[in-house]
PDB file of the backbone (N, CA, C, O) and the ligand in Angstrom, with CONECT records:
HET     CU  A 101       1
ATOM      1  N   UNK A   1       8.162  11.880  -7.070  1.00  0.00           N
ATOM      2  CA  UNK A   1       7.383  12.131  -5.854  1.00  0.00           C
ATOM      3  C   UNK A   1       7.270  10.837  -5.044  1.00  0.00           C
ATOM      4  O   UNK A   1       6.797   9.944  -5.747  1.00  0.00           O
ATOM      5  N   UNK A   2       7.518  10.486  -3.931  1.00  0.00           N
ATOM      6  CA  UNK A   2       7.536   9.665  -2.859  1.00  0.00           C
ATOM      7  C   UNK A   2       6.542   9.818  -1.776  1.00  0.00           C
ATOM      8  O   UNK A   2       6.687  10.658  -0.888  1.00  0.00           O
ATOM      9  N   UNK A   3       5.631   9.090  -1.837  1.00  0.00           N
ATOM     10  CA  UNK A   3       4.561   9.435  -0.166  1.00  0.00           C
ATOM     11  C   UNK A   3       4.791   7.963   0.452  1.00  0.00           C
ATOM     12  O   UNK A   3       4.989   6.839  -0.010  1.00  0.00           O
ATOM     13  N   UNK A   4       4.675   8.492   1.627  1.00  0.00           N
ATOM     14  CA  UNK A   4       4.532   7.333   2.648  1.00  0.00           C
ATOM     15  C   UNK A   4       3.386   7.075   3.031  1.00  0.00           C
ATOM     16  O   UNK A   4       2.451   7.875   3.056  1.00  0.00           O
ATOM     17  N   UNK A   5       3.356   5.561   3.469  1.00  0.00           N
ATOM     18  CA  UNK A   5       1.733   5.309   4.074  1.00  0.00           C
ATOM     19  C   UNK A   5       2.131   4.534   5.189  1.00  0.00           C
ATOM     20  O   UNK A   5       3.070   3.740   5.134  1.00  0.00           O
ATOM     21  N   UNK A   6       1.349   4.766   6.343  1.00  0.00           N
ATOM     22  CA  UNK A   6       1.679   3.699   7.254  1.00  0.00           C
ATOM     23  C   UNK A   6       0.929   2.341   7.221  1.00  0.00           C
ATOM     24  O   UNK A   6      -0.057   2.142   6.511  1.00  0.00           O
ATOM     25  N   UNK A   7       1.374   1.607   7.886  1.00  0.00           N
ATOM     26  CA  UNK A   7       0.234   0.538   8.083  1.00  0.00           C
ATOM     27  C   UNK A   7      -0.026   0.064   9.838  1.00  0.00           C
ATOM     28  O   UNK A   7       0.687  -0.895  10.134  1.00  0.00           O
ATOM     29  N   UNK A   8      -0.536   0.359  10.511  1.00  0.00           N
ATOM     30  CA  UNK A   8      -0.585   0.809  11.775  1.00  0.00           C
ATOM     31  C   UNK A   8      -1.989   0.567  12.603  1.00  0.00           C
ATOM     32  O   UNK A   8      -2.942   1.308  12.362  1.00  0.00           O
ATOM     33  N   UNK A   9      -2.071  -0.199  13.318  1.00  0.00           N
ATOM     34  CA  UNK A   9      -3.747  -0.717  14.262  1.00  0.00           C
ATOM     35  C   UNK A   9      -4.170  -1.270  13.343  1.00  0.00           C
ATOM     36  O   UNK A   9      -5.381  -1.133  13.519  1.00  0.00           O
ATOM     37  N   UNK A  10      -3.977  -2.145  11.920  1.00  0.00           N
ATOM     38  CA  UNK A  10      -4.868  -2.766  11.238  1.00  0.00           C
ATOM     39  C   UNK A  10      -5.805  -1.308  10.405  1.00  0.00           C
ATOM     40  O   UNK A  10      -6.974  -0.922  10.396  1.00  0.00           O
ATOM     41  N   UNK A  11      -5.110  -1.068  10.073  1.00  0.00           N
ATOM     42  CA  UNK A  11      -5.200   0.273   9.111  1.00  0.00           C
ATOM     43  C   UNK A  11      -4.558   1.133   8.330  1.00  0.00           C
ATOM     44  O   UNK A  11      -3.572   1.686   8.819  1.00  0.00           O
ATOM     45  N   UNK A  12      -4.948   1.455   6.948  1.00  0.00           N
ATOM     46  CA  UNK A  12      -3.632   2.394   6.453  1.00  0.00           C
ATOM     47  C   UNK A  12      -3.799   3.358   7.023  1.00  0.00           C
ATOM     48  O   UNK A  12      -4.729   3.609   7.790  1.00  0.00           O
ATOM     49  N   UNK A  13      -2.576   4.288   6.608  1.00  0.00           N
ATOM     50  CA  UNK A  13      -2.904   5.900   7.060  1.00  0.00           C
ATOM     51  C   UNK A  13      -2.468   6.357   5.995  1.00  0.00           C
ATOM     52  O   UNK A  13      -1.513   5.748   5.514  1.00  0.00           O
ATOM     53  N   UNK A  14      -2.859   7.261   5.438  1.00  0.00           N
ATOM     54  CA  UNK A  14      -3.949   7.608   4.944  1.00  0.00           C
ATOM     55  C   UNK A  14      -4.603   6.506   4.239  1.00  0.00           C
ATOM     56  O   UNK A  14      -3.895   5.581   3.841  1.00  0.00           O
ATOM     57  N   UNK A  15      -6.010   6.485   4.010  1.00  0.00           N
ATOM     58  CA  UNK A  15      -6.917   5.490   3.512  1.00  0.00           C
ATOM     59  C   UNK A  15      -7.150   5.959   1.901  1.00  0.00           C
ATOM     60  O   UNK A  15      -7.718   5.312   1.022  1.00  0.00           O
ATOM     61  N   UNK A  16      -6.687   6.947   1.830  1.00  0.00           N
ATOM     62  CA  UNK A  16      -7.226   7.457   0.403  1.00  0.00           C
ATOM     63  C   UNK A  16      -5.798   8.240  -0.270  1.00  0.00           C
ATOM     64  O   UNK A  16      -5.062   9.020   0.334  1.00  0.00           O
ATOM     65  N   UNK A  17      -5.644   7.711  -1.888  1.00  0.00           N
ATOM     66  CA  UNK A  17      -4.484   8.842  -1.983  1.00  0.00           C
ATOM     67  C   UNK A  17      -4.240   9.006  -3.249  1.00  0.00           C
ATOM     68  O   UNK A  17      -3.937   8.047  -3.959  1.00  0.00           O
ATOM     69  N   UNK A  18      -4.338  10.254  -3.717  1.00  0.00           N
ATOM     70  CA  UNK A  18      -4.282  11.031  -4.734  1.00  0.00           C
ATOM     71  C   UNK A  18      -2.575  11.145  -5.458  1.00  0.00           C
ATOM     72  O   UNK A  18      -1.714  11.970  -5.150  1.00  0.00           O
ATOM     73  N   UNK A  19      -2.501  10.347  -6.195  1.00  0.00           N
ATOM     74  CA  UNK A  19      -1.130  10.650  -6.887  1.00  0.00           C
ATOM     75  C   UNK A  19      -1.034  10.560  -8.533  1.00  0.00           C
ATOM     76  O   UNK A  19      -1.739   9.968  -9.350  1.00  0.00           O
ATOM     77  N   UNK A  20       0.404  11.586  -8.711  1.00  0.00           N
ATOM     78  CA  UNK A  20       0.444  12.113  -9.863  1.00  0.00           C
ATOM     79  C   UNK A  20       1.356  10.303 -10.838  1.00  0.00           C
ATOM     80  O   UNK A  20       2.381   9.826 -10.351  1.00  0.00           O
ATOM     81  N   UNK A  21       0.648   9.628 -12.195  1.00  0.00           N
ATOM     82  CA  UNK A  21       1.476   8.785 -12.779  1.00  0.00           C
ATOM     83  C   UNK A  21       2.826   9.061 -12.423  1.00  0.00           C
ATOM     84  O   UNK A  21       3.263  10.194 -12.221  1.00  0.00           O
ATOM     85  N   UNK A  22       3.550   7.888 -12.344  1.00  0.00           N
ATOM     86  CA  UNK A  22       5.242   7.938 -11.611  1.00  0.00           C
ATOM     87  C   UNK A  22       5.790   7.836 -10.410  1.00  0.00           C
ATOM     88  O   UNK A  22       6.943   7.647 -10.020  1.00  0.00           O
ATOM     89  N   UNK A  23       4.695   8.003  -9.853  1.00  0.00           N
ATOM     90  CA  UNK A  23       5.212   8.588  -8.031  1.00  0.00           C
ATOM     91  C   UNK A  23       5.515   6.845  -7.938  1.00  0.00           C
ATOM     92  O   UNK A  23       5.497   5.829  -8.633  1.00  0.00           O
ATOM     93  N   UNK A  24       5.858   7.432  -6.252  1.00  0.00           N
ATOM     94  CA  UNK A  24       6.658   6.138  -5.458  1.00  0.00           C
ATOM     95  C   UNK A  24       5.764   6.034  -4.337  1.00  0.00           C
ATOM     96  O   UNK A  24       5.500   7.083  -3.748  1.00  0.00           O
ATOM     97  N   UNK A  25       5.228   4.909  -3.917  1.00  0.00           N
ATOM     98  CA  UNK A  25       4.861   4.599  -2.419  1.00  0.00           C
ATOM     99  C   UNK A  25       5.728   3.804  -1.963  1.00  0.00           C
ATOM    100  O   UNK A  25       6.531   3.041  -2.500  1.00  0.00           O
ATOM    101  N   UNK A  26       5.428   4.117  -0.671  1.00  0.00           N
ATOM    102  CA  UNK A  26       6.407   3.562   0.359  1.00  0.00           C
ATOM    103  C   UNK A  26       5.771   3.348   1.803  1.00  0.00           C
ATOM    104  O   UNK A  26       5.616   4.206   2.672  1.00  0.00           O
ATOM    105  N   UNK A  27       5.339   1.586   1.864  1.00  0.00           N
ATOM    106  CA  UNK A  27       4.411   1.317   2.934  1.00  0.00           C
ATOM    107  C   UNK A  27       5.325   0.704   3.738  1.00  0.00           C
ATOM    108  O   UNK A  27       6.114  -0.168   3.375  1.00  0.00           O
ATOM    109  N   UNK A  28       5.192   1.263   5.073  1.00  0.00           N
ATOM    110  CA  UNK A  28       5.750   1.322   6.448  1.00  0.00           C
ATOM    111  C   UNK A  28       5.090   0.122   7.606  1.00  0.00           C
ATOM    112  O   UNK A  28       3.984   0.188   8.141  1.00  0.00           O
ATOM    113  N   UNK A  29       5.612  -0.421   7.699  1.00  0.00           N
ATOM    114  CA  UNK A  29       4.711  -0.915   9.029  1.00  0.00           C
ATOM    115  C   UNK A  29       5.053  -0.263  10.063  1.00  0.00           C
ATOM    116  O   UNK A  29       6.258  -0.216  10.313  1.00  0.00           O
ATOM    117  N   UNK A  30       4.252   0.314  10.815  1.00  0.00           N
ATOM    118  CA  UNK A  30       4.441   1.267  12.090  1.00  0.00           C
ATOM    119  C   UNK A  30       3.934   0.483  13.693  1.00  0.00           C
ATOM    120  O   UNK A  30       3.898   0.952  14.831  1.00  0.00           O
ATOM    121  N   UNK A  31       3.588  -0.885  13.155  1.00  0.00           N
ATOM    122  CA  UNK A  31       3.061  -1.405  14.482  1.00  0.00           C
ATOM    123  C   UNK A  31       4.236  -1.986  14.758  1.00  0.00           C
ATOM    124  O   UNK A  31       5.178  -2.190  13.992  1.00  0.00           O
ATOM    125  N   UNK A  32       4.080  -2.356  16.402  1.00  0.00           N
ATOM    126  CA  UNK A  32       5.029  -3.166  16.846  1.00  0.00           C
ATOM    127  C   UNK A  32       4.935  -4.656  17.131  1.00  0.00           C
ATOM    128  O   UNK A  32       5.675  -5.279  17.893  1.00  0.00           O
ATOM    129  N   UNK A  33       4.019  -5.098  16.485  1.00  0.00           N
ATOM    130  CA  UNK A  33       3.953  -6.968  16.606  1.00  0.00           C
ATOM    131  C   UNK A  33       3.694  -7.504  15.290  1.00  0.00           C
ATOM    132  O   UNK A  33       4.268  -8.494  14.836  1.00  0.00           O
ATOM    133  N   UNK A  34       2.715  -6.749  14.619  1.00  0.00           N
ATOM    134  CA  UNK A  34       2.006  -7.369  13.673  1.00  0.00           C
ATOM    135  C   UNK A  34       2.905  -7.220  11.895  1.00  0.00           C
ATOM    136  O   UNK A  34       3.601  -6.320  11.427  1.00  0.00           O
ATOM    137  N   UNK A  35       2.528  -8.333  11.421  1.00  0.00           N
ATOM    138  CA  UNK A  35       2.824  -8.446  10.367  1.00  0.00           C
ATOM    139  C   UNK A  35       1.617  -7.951   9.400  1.00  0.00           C
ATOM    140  O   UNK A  35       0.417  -8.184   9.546  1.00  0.00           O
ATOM    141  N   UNK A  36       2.177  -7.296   8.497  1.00  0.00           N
ATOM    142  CA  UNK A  36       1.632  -7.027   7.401  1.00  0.00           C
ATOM    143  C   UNK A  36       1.403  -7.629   5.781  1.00  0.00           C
ATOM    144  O   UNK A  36       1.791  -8.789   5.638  1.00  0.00           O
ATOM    145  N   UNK A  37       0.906  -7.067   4.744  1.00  0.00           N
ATOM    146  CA  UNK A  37       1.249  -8.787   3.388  1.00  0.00           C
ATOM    147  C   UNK A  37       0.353  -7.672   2.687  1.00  0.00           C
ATOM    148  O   UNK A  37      -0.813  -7.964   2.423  1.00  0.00           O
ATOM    149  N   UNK A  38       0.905  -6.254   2.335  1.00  0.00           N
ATOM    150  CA  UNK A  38       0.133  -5.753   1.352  1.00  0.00           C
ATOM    151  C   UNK A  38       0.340  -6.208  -0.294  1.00  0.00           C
ATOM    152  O   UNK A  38       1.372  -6.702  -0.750  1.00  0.00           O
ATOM    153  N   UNK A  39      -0.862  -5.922  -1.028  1.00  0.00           N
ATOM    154  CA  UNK A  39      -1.294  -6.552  -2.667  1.00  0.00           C
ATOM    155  C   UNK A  39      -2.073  -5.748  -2.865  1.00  0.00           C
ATOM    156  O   UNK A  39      -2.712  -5.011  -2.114  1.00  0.00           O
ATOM    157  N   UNK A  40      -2.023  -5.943  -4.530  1.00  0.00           N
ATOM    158  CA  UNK A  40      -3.371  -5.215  -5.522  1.00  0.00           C
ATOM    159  C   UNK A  40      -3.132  -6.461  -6.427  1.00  0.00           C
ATOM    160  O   UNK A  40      -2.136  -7.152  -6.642  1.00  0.00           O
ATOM    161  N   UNK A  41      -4.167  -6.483  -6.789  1.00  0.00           N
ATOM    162  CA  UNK A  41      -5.224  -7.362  -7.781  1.00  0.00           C
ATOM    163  C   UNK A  41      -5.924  -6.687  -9.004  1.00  0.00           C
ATOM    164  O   UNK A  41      -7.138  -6.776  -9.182  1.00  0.00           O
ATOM    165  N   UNK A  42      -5.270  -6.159  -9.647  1.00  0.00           N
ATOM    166  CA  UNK A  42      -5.999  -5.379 -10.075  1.00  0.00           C
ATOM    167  C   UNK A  42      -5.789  -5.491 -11.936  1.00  0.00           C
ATOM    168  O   UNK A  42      -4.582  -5.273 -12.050  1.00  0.00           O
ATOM    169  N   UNK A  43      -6.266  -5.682 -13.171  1.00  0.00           N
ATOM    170  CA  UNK A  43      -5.804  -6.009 -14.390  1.00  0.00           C
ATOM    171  C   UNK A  43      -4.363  -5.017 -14.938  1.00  0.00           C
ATOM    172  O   UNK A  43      -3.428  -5.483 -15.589  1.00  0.00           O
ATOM    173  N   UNK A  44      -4.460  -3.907 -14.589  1.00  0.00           N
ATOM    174  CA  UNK A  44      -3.142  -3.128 -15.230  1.00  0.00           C
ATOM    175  C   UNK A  44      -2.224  -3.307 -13.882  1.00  0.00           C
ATOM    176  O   UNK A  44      -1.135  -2.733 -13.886  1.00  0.00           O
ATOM    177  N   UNK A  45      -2.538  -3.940 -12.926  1.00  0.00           N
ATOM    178  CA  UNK A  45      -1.614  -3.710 -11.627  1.00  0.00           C
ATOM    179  C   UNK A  45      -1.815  -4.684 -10.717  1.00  0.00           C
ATOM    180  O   UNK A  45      -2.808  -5.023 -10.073  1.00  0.00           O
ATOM    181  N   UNK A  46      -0.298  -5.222 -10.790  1.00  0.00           N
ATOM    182  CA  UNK A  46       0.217  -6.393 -10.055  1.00  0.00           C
ATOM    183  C   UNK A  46       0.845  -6.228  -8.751  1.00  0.00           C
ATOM    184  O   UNK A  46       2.059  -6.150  -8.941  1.00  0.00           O
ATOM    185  N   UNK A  47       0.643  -6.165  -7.853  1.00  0.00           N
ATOM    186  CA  UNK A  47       1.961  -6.307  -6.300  1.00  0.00           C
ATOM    187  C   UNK A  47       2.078  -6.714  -5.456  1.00  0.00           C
ATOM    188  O   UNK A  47       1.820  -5.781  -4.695  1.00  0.00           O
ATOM    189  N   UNK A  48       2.355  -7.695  -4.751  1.00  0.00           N
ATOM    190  CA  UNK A  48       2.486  -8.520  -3.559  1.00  0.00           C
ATOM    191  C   UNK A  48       3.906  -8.357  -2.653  1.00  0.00           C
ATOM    192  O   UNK A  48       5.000  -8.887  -2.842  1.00  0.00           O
ATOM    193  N   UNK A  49       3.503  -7.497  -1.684  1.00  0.00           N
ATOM    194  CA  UNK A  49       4.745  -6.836  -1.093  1.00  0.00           C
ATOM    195  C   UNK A  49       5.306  -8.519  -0.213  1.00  0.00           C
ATOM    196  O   UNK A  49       6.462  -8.815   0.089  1.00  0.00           O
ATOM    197  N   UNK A  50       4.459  -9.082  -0.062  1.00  0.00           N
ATOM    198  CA  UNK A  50       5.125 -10.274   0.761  1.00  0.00           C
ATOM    199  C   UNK A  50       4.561 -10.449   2.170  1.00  0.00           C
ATOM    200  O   UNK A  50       3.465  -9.963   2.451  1.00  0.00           O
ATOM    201  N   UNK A  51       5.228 -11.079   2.995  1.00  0.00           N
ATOM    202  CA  UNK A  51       4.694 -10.729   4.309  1.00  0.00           C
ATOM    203  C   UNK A  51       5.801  -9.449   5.228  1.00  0.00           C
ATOM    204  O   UNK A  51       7.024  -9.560   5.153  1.00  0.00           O
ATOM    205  N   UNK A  52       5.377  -8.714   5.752  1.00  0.00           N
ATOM    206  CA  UNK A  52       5.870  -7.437   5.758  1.00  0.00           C
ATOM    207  C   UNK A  52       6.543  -7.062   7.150  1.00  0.00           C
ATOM    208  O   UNK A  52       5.952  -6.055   7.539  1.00  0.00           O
ATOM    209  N   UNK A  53       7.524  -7.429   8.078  1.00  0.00           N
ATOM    210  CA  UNK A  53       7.618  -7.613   9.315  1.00  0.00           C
ATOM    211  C   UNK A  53       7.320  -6.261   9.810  1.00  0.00           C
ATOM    212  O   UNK A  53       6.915  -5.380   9.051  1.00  0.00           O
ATOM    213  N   UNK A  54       7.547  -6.047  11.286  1.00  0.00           N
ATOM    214  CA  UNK A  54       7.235  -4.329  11.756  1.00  0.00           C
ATOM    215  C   UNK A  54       8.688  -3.919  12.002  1.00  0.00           C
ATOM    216  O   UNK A  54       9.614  -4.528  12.537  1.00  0.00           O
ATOM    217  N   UNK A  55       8.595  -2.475  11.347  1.00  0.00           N
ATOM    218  CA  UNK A  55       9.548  -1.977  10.990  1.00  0.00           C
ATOM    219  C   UNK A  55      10.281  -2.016   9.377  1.00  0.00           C
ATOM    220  O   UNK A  55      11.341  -1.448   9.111  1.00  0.00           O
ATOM    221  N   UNK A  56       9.690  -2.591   8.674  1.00  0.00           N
ATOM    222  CA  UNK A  56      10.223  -3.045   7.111  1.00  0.00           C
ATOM    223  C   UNK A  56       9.180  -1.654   6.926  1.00  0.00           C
ATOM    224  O   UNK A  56       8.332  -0.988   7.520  1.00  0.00           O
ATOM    225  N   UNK A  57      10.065  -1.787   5.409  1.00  0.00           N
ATOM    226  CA  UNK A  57       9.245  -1.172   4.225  1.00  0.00           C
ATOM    227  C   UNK A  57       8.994  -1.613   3.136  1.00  0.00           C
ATOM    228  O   UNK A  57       9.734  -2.596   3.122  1.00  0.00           O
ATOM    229  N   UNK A  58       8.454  -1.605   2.144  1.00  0.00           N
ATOM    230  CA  UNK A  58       8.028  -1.845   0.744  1.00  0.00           C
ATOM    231  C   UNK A  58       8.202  -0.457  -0.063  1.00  0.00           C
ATOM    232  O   UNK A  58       8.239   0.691   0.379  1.00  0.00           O
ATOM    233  N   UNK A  59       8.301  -0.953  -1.455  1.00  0.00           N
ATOM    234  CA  UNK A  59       7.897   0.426  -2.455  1.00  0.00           C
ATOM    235  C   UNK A  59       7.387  -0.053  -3.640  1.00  0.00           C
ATOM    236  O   UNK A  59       7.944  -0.958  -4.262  1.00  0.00           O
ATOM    237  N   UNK A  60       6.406   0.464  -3.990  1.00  0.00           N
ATOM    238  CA  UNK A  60       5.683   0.657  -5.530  1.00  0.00           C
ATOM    239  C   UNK A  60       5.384   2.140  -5.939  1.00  0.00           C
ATOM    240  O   UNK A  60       4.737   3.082  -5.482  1.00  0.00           O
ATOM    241  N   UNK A  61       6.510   1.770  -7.488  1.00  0.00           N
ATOM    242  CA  UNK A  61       5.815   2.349  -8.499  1.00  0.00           C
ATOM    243  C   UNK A  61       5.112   2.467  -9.046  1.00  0.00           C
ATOM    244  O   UNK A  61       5.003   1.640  -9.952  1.00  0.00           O
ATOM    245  N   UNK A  62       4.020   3.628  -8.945  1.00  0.00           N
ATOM    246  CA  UNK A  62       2.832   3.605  -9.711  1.00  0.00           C
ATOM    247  C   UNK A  62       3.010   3.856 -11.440  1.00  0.00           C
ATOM    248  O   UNK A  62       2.698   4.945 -11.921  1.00  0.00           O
ATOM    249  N   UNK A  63       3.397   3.039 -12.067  1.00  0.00           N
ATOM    250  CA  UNK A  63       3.326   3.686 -13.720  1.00  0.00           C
ATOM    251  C   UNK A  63       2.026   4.013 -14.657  1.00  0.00           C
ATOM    252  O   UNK A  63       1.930   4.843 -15.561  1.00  0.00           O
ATOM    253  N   UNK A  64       0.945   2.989 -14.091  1.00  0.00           N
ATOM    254  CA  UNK A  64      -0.392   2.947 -14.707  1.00  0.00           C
ATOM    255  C   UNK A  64      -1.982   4.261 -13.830  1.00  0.00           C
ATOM    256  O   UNK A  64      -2.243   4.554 -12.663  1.00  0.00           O
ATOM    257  N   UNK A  65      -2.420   4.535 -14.764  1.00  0.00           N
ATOM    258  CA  UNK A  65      -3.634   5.655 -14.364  1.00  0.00           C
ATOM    259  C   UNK A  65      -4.771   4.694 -14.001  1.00  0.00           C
ATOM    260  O   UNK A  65      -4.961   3.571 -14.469  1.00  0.00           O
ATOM    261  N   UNK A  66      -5.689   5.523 -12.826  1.00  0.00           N
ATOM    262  CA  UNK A  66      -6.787   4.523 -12.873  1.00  0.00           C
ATOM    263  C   UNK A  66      -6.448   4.122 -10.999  1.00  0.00           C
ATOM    264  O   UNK A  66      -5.368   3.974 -10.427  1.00  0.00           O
ATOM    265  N   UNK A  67      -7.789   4.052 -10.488  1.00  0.00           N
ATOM    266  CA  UNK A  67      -8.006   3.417  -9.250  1.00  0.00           C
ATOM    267  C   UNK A  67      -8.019   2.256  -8.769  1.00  0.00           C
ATOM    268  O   UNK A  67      -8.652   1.309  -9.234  1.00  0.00           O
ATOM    269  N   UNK A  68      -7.143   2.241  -7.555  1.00  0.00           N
ATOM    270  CA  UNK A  68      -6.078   0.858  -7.220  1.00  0.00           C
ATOM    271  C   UNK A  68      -6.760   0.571  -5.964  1.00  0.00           C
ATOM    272  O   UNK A  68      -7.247   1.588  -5.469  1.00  0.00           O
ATOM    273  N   UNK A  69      -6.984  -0.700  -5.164  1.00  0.00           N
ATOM    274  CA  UNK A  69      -7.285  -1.085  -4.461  1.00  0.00           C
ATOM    275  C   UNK A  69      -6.319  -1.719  -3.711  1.00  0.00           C
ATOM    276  O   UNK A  69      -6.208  -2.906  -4.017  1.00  0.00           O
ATOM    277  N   UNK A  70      -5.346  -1.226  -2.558  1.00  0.00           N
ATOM    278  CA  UNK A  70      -4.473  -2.035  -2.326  1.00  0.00           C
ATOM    279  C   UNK A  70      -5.035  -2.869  -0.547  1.00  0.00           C
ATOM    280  O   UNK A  70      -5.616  -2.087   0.205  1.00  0.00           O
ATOM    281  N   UNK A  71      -4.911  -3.761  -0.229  1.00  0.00           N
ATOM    282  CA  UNK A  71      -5.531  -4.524   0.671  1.00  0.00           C
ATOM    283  C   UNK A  71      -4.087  -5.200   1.700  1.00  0.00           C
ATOM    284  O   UNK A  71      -2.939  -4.756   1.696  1.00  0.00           O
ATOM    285  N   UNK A  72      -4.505  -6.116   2.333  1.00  0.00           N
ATOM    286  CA  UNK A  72      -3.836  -6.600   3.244  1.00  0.00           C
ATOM    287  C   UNK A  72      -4.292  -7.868   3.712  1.00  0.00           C
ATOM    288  O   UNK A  72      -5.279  -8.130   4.400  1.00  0.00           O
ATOM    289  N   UNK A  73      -2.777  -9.157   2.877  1.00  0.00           N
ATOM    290  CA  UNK A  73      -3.299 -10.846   2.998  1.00  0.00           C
ATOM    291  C   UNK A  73      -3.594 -11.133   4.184  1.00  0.00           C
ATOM    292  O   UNK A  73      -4.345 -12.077   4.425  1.00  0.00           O
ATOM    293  N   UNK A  74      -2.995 -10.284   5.258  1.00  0.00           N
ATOM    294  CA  UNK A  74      -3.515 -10.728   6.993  1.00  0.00           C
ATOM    295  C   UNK A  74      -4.898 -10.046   7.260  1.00  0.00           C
ATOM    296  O   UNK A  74      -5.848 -10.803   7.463  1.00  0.00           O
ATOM    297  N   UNK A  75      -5.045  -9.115   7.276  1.00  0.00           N
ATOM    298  CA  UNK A  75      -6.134  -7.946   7.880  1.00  0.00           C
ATOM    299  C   UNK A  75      -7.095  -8.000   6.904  1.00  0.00           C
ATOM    300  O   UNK A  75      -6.501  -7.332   6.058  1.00  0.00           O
ATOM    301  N   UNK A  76      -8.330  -8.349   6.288  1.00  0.00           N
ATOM    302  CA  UNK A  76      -8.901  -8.280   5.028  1.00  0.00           C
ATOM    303  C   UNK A  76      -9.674  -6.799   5.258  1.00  0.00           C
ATOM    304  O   UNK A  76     -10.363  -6.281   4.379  1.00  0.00           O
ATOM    305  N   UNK A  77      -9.470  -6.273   6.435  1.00  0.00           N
ATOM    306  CA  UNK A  77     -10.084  -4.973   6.368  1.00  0.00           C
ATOM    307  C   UNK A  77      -9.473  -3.750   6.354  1.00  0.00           C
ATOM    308  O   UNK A  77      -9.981  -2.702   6.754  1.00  0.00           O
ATOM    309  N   UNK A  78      -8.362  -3.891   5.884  1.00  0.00           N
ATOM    310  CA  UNK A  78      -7.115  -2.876   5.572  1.00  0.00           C
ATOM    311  C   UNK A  78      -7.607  -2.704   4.282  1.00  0.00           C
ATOM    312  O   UNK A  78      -7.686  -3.615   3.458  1.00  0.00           O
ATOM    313  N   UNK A  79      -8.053  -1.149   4.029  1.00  0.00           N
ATOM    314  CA  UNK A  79      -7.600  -0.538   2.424  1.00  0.00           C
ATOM    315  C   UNK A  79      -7.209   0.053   2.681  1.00  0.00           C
ATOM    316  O   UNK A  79      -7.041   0.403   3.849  1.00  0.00           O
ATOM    317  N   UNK A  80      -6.613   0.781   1.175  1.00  0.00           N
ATOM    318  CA  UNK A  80      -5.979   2.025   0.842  1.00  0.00           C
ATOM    319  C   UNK A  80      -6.516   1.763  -0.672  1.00  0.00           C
ATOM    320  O   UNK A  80      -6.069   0.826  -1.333  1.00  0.00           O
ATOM    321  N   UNK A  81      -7.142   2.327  -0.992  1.00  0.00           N
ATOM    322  CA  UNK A  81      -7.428   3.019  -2.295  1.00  0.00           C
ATOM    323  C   UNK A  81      -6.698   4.289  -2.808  1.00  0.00           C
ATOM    324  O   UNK A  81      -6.699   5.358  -2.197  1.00  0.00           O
ATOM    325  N   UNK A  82      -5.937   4.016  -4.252  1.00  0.00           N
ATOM    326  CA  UNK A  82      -5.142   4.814  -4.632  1.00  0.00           C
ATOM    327  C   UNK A  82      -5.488   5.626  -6.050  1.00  0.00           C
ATOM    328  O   UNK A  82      -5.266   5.105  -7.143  1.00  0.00           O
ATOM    329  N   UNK A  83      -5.767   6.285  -5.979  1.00  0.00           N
ATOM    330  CA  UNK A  83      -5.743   7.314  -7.356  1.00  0.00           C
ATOM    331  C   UNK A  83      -4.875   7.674  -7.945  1.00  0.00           C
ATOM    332  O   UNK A  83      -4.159   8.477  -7.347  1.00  0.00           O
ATOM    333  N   UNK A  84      -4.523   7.351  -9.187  1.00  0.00           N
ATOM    334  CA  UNK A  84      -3.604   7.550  -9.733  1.00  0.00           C
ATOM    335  C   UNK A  84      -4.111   8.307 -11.505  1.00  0.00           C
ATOM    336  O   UNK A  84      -4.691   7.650 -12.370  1.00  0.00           O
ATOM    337  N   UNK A  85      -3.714   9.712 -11.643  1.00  0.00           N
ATOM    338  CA  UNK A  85      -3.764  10.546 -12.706  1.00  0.00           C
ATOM    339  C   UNK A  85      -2.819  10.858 -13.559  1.00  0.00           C
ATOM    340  O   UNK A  85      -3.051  11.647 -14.476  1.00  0.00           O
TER     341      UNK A  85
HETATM  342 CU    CU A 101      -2.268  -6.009   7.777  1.00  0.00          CU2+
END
């Protein structure tokens, strides 16, 4: 399973997201200037997509269960909180 998220006005889209262990994300930058630098911090979960130009993508595999906090090194007010079952 593959969902997309955007990252777009200094915001994810969707902010919240329900996925089954295994799936794939796939964060988009959808703006047209801004750079992005999504991460989680989290003890079972490591990711630092980098700095993220507009128009790139990223992907993480979710392998681990348990609620993820993924953020943004530019924007500190970018979440996406991820559920993972
Ligand atoms: Cu950002």
């Amino acid at each position: 399973m593959v969902r997309v998220v955007l990252q777009k006005g200094r915001h994810y889209d969707p902010k919240d997201l329900f996925l089954q262990r295994g799936a794939t994300l796939v964060l988009v930058n959808g703006d047209d200037v801004a750079v992005h630098h999504a991460f989680i911090e989290a003890d079972r979960l490591r990711f630092d997509g980098g700095d993220q130009e507009p128009g790139s993508e990223r992907t993480l595999k979710l392998t681990e269960a348990g609620d993820f906090v993924l953020r943004c090194g530019i924007h500190p007010k970018m979440t996406l909180t991820i559920h993972v079952q």
